[in-house]
N, C-alpha and C positions, 0 to 999 in steps of 0.2 A: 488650829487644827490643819489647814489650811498651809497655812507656813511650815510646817513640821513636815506633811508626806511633800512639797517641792525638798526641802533640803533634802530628803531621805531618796525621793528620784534623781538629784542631781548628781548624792554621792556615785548612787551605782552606778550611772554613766560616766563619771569619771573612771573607776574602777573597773568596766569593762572598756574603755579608749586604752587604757596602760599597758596592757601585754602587747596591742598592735602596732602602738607606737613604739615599743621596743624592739620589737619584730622588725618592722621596717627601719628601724636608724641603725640596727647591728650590723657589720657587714662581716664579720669574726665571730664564729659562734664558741659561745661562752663554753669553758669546759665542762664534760657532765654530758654534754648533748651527742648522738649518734649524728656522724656529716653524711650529706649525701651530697653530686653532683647532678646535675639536671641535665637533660641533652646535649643545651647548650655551652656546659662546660663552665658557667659564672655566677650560678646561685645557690644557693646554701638554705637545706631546710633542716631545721633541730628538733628531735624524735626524742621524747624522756625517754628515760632508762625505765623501762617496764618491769623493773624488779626493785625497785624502791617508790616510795608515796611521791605524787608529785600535787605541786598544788600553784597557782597562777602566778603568786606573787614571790616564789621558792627560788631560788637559781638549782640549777638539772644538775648534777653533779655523780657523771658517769667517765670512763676514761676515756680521754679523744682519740678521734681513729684520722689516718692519714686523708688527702683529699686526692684522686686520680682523675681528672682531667677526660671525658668521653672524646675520642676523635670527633671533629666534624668532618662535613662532607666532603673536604681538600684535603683531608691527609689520610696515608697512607702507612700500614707495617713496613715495615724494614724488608721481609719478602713479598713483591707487587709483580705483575706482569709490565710494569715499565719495562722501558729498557735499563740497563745497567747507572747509566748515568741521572739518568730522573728519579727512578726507583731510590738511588742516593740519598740523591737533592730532597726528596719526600718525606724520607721515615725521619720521624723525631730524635733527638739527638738519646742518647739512651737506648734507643729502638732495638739496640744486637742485642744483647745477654735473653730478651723476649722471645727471641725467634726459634723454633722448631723446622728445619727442611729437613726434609727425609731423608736423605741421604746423611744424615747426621752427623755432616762436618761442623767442628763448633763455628759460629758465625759471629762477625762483626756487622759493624753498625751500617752496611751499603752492599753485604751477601744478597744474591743472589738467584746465582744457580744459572740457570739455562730461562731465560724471559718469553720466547718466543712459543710459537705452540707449531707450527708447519714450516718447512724447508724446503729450497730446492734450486740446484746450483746446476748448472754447463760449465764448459770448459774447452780448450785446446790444448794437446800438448805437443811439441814437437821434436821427437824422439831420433836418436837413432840407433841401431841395433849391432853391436859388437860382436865378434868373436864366432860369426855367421858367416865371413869370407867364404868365395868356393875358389878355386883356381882351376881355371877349365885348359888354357893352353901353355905351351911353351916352347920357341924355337930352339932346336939344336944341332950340333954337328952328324946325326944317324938316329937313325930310325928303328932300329933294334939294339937290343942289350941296356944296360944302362948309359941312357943320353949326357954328351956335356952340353949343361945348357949356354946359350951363347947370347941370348933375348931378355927381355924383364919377363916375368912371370903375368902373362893376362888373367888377369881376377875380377871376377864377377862380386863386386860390392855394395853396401848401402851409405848412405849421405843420410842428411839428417831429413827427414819426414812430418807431416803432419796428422794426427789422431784426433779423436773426442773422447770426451766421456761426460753423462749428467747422471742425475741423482735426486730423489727427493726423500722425507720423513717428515717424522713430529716426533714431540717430545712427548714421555709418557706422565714427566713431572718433572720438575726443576732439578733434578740430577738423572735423569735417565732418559736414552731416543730410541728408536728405531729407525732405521734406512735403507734404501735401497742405492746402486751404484753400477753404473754399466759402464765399459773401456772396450774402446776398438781401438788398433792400428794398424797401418797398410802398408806395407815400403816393398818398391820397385827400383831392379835397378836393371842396363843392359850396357852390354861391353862386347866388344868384336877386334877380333887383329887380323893380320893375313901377311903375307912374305913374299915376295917377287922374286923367282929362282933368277940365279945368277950361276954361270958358268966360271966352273974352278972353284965356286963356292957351297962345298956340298952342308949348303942349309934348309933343314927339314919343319915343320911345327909338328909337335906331336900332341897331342888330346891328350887332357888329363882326368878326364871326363868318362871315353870311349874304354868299352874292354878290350884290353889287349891282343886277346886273344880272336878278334872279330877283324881285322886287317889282315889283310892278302900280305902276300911276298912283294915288297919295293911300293906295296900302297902310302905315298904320306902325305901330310896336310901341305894344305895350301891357305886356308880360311877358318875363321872357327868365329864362333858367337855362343851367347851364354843370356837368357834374360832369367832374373831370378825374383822370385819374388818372396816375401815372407806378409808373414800374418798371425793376429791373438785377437782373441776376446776373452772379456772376463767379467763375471756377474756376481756384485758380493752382497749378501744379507745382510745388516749388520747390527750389534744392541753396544751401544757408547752407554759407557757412568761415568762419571763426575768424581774425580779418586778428591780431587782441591780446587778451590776456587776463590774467587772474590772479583767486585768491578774489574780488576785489572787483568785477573789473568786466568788462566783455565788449564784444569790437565785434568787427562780423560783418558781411560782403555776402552778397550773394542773388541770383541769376539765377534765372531758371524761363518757366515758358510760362503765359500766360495765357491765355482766353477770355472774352470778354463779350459778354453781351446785356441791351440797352433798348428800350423800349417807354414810349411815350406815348399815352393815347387819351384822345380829347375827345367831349361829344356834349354836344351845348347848342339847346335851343329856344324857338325866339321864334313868340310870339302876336301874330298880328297884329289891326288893326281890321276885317278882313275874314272873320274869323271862319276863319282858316287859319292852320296851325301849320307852319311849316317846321323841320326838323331835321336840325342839319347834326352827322355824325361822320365826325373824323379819327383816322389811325392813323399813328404813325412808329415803324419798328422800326427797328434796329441789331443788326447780326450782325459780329463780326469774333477773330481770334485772334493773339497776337503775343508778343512778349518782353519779359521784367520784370526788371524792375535795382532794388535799393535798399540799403541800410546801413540797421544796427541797433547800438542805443549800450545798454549797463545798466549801473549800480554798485548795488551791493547794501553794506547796513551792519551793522556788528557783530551786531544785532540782529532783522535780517532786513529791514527797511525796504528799498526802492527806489526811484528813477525810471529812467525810460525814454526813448528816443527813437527814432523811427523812420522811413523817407524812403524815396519809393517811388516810380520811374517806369516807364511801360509806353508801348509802340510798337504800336501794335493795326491792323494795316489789315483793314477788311473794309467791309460795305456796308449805306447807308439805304433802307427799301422806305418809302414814304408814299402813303397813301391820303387821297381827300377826296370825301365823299357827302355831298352835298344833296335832301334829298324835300320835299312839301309836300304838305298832306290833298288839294287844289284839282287840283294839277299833276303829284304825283306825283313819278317820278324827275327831278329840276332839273339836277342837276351830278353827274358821272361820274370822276373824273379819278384820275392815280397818276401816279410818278414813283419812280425809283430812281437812285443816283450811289453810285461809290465811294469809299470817306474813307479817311486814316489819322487815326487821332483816338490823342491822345497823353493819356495819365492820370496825374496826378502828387499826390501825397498825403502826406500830412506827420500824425506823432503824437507828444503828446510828456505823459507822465505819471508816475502814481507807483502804490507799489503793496507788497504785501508777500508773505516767502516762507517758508517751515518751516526747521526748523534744519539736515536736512538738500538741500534744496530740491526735496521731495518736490509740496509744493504753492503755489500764487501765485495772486494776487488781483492783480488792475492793473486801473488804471481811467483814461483819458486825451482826452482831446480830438482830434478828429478833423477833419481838411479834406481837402477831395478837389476836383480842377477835370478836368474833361474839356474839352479842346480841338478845335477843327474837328466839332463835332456839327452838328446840323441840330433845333432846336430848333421846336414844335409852334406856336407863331406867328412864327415864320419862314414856315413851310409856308402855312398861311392867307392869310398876307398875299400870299406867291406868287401862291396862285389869286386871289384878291380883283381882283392889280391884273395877273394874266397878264403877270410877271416871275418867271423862277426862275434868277435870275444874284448869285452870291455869298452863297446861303444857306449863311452860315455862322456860330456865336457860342459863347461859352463857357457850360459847365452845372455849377457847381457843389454837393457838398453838404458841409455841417458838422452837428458834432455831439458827443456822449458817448458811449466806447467803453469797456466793461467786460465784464472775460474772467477764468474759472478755468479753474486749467491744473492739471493730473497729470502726474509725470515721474517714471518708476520703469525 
């Protein structure tokens, strides 16, 4: 009796040890069984199929299902706040055709987007302004009717100049910013000539500056000077998407709102032979605010090197205020006058450079060439010549500037 219930306990323990030791020596689960992965991504537990009988010693026999792999805590999707380059190196090989960025360009296996979440750049640029000439004097053989001129023409001009401008934003999501962006520039310039009368040499300087009609009988120069200055500001709003992309390169449009203002002012005096100084100053402001369009290009290389490009136009309507004073030691107040008209003046600017970034694109260096044209201005000897000959129909011409633009930028 005895001997009979140990055999009869022995079997069952046999018989319950069988399934755990199956359990443990399998490391491929037998077809039949549902697979699951564990956290850590290496073990395998087998779920019968709960729509057929199962029973211990049965093999499961359900259809196999694929095995996916749970990231651990060093890996990352294919869309990561890396930077471009880590972000890479991170996502699993496979990792594009998975990814969803909102901007809904189809995406490879090291897209992107825009990594960083806050911005904010300075800069220098050093400009100079075209097509602003004024010409204040000029010597010739009389002083009435039309002059032969017999002298170079003195002109009050600009040289190349230095400005700033910074900026900061954030991104709203890996294809889309907002920003902000402020540009000033200053340029001064001054010039003077004068003539030493010489007998048998009837040579005069005549003002090209002074109204004509404000000189005496046989009054004519002897000296003359011109300081001139100019000046902008411009303040842009701005919303950048993400048109394409990937690690190496990036294109982007821009809309936003701009505001600009310019300013020009003259003050130039001529000494006459009559022992009177006449001084004439003008003033032209520009006020206006409108809408700003442009595309932006980048490729970045292995090694962080770049170029750039960049295209910019603005719609600006707003309005010219111009003054113009004339005094004299003799006469006193000479010439009184002003004028105002509404413009749309259109701004269009074009950049295109190179430049370098950190490995995770933490920080950037660029440095690029600059042109910028303002259309439909109303330019400071426009304005003069207005008064001079009492026509102010069709003051209108183009103001450009060119230059060197260099900007460090922070992106964290």
């Amino acid at each position: 009796m005895k001997r009979d219930l140990l055999a009869a306990i022995a079997a069952m323990a046999a018989l319950c040890s069988a399934p755990a030791a199956f359990a443990q020596e399998t490391t491929v689960a037998p077809a039949g069984s549902y697979i699951h992965a564990t956290p850590a991504g290496d073990a395998y537990l087998m779920v019968p199929n709960a729509n057929e009988p199962y029973s211990g010693n049965q093999p499961m026999d359900v259809p196999p299902v694929n095995v996916q792999p749970v990231l651990g805590p060093t890996q990352y999707s294919a869309v990561s706040h890396l930077g471009p380059e880590k972000a890479c190196e991170a996502a699993p090989a496979g990792a594009g055709p998975a990814c969803t960025p909102a901007c809904g360009i189809p995406c490879d296996d090291c897209f992107v987007g825009w990594s960083h979440r806050y911005y904010a750049y300075g800069g220098l640029m050093y400009l100079r302004s075209r097509d602003s000439e004024v010409a204040y004097a000029v010597g010739s053989n009389s002083a009435v009717g039309v002059p032969v001129q017999v002298t170079p023409v003195s002109v009050a001009d600009f040289d190349y100049q230095p400005g700033f401008f910074v900026g900061f934003g954030m991104t709203l999501d890996e294809c889309s910013s907002i920003g902000v962006n402020y540009m000033q520039f200053e340029a001064s310039t001054v010039d003077s000539t004068s003539l030493t009368p010489r007998p048998g040499a009837p040579i005069v300087l005549n003002s090209l500056v002074v109204h004509p009609n404000t000189l005496n009988v046989g009054e004519t120069g002897l000296n003359a000077d011109a300081r001139y200055d100019i000046r902008f500001n411009i303040l842009d709003a701005e919303y950048r998407g993400l048109i394409d992309g990937d690690c190496n390169f990036k294109f982007n449009y821009l809309v936003g709102l701009r505001i600009a203002q310019s300013e020009q002012q003259l003050v130039s005096t001529f000494s006459t032979n009559a022992q009177n100084n006449h001084v004439v100053q003008t003033d032209l402001d520009f006020y206006g605010a409108g809408i700003n369009l442009g595309l932006e290009y980048e490729r970045v290389s292995q090694r962080g090197f770049l170029v750039y490009g960049r295209t910019n136009v603005s719609f600006v309507p707003g309005e010219f205020r111009a003054d113009y004073d004339q005094t004299s030691v003799i006469g006193g107040r000479l010439v009184d006058t002003a004028w105002k008209a509404g413009r749309l003046v259109t701004m269009a600017d074009i950049e295109i450079g190179t430049g370098w970034e950190s490995a995770c694109g933490t920080w950037r260096l660029t440095a690029g060439y600059n042109i910028q044209a303002w259309f439909n201005t109303v330019q400071t000897d426009e304005w003069i010549h207005g008064v001079r000959t009492n026509n102010f129909i069709d003051m209108s011409s183009m103001q450009s500037f060119d230059g060197l633009m260099a900007r460090v930028e922070a992106r964290y």
